[in-house]
C-alpha angles and dihedrals in degrees: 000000000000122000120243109283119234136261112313140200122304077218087072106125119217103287115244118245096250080061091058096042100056086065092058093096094063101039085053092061091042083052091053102049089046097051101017094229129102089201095050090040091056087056099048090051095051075049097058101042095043088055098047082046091056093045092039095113089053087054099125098189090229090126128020126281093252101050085044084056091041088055094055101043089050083058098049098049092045086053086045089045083057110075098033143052122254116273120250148188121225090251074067101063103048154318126315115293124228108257091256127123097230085075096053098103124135123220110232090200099057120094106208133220099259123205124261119209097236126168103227087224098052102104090207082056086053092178099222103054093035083050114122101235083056090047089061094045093060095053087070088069129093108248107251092040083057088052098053085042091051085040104043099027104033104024089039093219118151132259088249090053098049091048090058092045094048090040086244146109131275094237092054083052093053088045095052098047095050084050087046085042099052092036081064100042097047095053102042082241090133121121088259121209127341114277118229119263086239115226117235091236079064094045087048099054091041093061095040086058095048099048085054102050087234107162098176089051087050089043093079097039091059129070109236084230097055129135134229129200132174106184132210066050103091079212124102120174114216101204150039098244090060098039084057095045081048090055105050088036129055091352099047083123082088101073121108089021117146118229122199129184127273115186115252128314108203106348087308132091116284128190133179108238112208110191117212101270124237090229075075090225120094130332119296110202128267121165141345104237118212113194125203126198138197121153097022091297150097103265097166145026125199121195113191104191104195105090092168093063107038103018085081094043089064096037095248120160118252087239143342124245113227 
C-alpha cells in the first residue's frame, strides 16, 4: 500500500464520496488494529466517512484526501478508547490452565479480540501486523501512542506526517513510538516470527483429521508445543498433550463435527466448525477456527464460541443438514 501523499494544492475542490469510499477497506483495517473488533471497526469507519461527507465543502485541499480521512478515523477510534478497556485474548490473563472442565469459566468483564475476515494477499490486510496475537499487542498500548506504532510501523508514514495528523511535534512522535516499541519489548508482546503462508494439502488433511477425531493423523500436523484458546472461555491449553487430552475430554462433544472453509481470519485459515446436533438430525455450530501455521505445522488454534456474532461476518450457515 502506498504511503500518504504530501501536501497538496489549496485548488483542490470537496472530494466526492465515491472518493471517500474507495478508501473504506484500509481504514477498516486501521480501525481494527486500533479497537480489535470488526464490528466496532465498520462503524468507525461509517463514522469516519459520514462524517468527511458532512464536512466535504470545508475541505480545504491542504493535505490529501486520505490523511484528511486518516485523521478523522484516528479521532474517531481514541473517542471511542475512551469509555471502554482494551480488548484481550486468554493468553492475556494468565498462564496456561490444566485440561480440566472445572477451568472452563468465562469473565463477564472482559471484552475479547474479535476476527476479521482478511484476504492474506491483500497488502492492506499485511498478515503480520493484522495477525491476532498483534492485535492483542497493540491493545497494551495507550491509545495515542497505538495509533503513532499502526501509523509509523504498519502504514510506513513518516514522523512528520503523524505529528500533523495528531496536531503534534515530531519529537512527541518519536517519543511515542520508543515508549510503544519498549512496552512491547518488555513484555514479549511483539508479532513474533513470520508465520508460514500454509499450503491447502496441509488445510485438507487437517480437516480430515479433524473430522475423524484422528489423533495420530493430527499428531503430526500439530506442534507439541501448540496453543489452544476458546474465547469467551478465559482458558487457553500450551501443548499438544493437553489439547488432546482437552479434546477427548471435556470437549469430546466435538467428535463426528463437520468443518467447512471460511475464508482467512486474520490473515490465517478459518473454518466454521458445526458439532452433531442432539436433536440427532443434522450440525448445529460451534466455533469459527482460525489456524495458524509456522514450520509446516499447525502452532496455534483459535475457537471463537459465539457463533451468533462472527459466524455472519464470514458468511457461515447457521447449521448444516445431514
Amino acid at each position: 500500500m502506498a504511503r500518504m501523499g504530501g501536501l497538496e494544492g489549496a485548488t483542490q475542490t470537496a472530494p466526492a464520496f465515491g472518493e471517500l469510499e474507495q478508501h473504506r477497506r484500509e481504514l477498516t483495517a486501521y480501525c481494527y488494529r486500533m479497537l480489535g473488533s470488526p464490528f466496532e471497526a465498520e462503524d468507525a469507519v461509517q463514522d469516519t466517512l459520514l462524517r468527511a461527507w458532512r464536512s466535504a465543502d470545508k475541505f480545504e485541499g491542504r493535505a490529501a484526501v486520505r490523511s484528511w480521512l486518516y485523521r478523522i478515523a484516528t479521532n474517531v477510534c481514541l473517542d471511542q478508547l475512551k469509555s471502554r478497556e482494551r480488548r484481550a485474548r486468554p493468553m492475556d490473563l494468565g498462564p496456561a490452565g490444566e485440561p480440566v472442565i472445572e477451568n472452563l469459566n468465562t469473565l463477564p468483564e472482559v471484552t475479547w479480540i474479535e476476527p476479521l475476515p482478511a484476504d492474506p494477499a491483500d497488502v492492506v490486510m499485511s498478515r503480520e501486523t493484522i495477525r491476532l496475537a498483534f492485535v492483542a499487542a497493540l491493545q497494551h498500548l495507550p491509545p495515542r501512542q497505538r495509533a503513532v506504532l499502526i501509523l509509523c510501523e504498519v502504514l510506513k508514514w513518516q514522523a512528520s506526517e503523524v505529528a500533523e495528523l495528531l496536531e503534534t511535534s515530531v519529537a512527541s512522535v518519536n517519543s511515542a513510538l520508543q515508549r510503544a516499541r519498549a512496552t512491547l519489548e518488555t513484555r514479549d508482546l511483539s508479532p513474533g516470527q513470520p508465520l508460514d503462508q500454509p499450503d491447502q494439502e496441509l488445510l485438507e488433511r487437517y480437516v480430515k483429521a479433524f473430522e475423524r477425531y484422528d489423533m495420530e493423523a493430527l499428531t503430526s500436523l500439530i506442534h507439541e508445543d501448540a496453543t489452544q484458546s476458546m474465547p469467551p472461555y478465559d482458558l487457553w491449553l500450551s501443548g499438544r498433550d493437553h489439547i488432546f487430552t482437552w479434546w477427548w475430554g471435556p470437549g469430546i462433544a466435538c467428535k463426528g463435527s463437520r468443518v467447512i472453509p471460511a475464508g482467512s481470519a486474520n490473515g490465517s485459515p478459518a473454518f466454521g466448525q458445526y458439532k452433531p446436533s442432539e436433536s440427532g438430525s443434522g450440525y448445529d455450530p460451534w466455533a469459527l477456527q482460525v489456524v495458524e501455521v509456522a514450520d509446516g505445522r499447525i502452532a496455534e488454534l483459535t475457537f471463537f464460541l459465539d457463533t451468533d456474532r462472527v459466524f455472519p461476518l464470514f458468511g457461515l450457515p447457521p447449521r448444516l443438514e445431514s
